[in-house]
N, C-alpha and C positions, 0 to 999 in steps of 0.2 A: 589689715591687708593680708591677703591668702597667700600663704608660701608657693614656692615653687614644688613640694609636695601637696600640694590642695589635690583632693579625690576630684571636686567638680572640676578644675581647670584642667586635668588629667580626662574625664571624661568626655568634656567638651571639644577636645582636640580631635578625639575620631568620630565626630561625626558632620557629615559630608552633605550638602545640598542633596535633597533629592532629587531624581530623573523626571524632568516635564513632559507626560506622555501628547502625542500629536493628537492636536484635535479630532482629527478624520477618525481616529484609532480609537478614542472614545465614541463617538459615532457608532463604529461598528460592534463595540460589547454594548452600547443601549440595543441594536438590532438584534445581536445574538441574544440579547438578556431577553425580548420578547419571544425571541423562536423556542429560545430553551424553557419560558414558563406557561408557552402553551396562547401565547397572546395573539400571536402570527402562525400561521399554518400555511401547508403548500396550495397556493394560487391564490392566497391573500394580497391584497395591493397596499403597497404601504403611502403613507398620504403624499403629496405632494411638497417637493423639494422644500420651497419657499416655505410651507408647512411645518415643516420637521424641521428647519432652521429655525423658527422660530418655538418650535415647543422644546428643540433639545436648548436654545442659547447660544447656539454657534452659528456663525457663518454658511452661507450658500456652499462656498467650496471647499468648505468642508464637508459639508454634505454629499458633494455631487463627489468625490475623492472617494469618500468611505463604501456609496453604493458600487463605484468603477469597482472598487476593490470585489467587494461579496460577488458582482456579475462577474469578475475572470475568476472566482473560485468555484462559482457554479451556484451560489444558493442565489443568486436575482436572478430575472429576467427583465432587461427594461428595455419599451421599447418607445420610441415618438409615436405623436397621433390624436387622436377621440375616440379611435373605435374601441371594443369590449376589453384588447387584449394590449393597450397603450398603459403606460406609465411603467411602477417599477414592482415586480410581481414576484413573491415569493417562490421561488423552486424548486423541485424535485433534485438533487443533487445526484449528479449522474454517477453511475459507477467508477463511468473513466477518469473525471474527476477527484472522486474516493484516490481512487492506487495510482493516480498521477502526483498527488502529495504524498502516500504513503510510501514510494515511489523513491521519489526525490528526497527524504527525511532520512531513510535508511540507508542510501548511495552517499550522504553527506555526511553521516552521523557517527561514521568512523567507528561502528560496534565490533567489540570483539567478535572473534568467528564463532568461539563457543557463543556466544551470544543470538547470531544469525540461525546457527545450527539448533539449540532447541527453540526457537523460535517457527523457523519450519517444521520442525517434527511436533510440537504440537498444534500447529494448524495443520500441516499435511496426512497427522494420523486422523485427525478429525473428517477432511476431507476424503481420506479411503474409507474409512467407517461407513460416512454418509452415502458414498458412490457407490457401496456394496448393495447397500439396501432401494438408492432410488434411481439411481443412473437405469436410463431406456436404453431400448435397441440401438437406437440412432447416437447414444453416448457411446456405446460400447463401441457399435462400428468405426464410427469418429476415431476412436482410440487406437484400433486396431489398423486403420489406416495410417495413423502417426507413426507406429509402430512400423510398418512394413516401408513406409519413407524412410526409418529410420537403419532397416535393414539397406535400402539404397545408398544412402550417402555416405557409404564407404568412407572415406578417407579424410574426404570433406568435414572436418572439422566445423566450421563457420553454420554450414547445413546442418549437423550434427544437432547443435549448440540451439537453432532454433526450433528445432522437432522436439528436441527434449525440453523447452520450454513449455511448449504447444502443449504436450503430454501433462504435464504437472499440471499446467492451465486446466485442462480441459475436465480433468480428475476434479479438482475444486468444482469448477461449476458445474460437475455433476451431481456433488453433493445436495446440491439444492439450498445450501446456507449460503446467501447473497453477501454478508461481511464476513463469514469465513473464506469465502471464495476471494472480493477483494483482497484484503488482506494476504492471504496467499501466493495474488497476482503480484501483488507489488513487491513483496519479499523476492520471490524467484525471480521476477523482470529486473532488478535490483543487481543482481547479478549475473545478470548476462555476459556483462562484458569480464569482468572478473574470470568468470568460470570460461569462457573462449579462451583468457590467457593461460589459464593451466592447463585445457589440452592443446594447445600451441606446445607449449613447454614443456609437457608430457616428452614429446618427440618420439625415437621408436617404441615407445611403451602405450603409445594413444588406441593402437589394434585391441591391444587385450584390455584396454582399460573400457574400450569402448564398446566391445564383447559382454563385459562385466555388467554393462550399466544396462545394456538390448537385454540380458537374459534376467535383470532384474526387473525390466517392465514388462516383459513377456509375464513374468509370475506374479506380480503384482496386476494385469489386466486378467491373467486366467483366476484371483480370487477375489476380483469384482465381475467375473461372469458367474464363478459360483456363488453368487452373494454369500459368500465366506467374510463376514465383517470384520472378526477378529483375524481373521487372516491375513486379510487386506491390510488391515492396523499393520499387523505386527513387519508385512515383509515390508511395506514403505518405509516405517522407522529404520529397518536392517539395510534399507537402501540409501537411507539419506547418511543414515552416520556409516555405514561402508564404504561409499565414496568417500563424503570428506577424512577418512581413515588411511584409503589406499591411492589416494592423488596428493603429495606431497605437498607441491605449488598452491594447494586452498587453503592450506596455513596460515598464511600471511595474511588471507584477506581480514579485509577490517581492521 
């Protein structure tokens, strides 16, 4: 008989029933396991329901579960019918999609601020880099009219808040890098609401704080008209960690 020092009875104590994952959920990594090895590609149709229940071994509703899922995340399209574009069609996964998760991951994910902070500076140096060399006319003007909104909205914090969004935004997708650009969106759109509450809470200090931030984008847009790339690098990184430096209230976030 094994004592009550037995190693195995000792060992066998910690260990715990494993977690039954949901059928539907299996479902969906056989789907992603064909997008990811190249089996399915975009505007591929995948077979029908009844079909796939029977070749994966599961149930119908599990099936029809797993695909609801992929179409609200944006890789399906399914649609009823016969005609060419009926059943359930692999998709292009939209942007808005992309930084709609990237989005919500980061707003959740309770990351330290130094964490969010190089986070941004190296995708937003990459992004001035990129903007220096490709950003057109029509980027630059774009910019330059954020800019002078942003000379308007005085006082207007709330307005502030989203011009200066707009401005970061628009900097990314001038780069031309389509997931540096997401990526970017979601990070800055992430804290939106954060960053309104610190110049709220600024209070009389929001004038010159917000002086600060107009004459940083004014030189950061005047060395993406010079296509000055390290320039551009260099003052966005001094602008991103200069704010979170001299606005107190961004501390805490995260």
């Amino acid at each position: 008989m094994a004592g009550q020092d037995d190693p195995a009875r000792d060992d066998a104590a910690g260990w715990r029933p494993v977690a039954r994952a949901r059928t539907y959920e299996l479902v969906i990594d056989r789907v992603e396991e064909q997008i990811r090895t190249g089996a399915l590609r975009v505007g591929d149709r995948l077979p029908a329901e009844r079909d796939l229940a029977g070749m994966l071994g599961v149930s119908r509703a599990a099936v029809r579960e797993a695909l609801r899922a992929l179409e609200a995340q944006g890789v399906l399209r399914m649609s009823v019918g016969t005609g060419p574009d009926s059943g359930t069609i692999v998709a292009a996964m939209p942007s808005q999609a992309l930084t709609r998760f990237l989005r919500l991951h980061v707003a959740l994910a309770n990351f330290p601020m130094r964490n969010v902070v190089e986070a941004r500076v190296m995708l937003e140096r990459e992004s001035a880099r990129n903007a220096a060399l490709r950003a057109g006319p029509e980027d630059l003007a774009e910019l330059a009219e954020l800019l002078d909104a942003m000379d308007e909205a005085g006082s207007d914090r709330e307005r502030f808040n989203e011009l200066d969004t707009a401005f970061h935004v628009a900097i990314a997708e001038a780069g031309g890098n389509r997931l540096v650009a997401d990526m970017t969106i979601a990070i800055r759109e992430s804290m939106r609401a954060p960053l309104l509450r610190a110049f709220v809470e600024l209070g009389e200090s929001w004038p010159s704080v917000a002086d600060s931030l107009r004459d940083d984008h004014r030189a950061i847009h005047q060395a993406l008209r010079d296509r000055d790339e390290a320039l551009a690098e260099r003052r966005m990184v001094e602008h991103i960690r200069g704010f979170y430096a001299r606005v107190p209230g961004t501390a805490g976030f995260g």
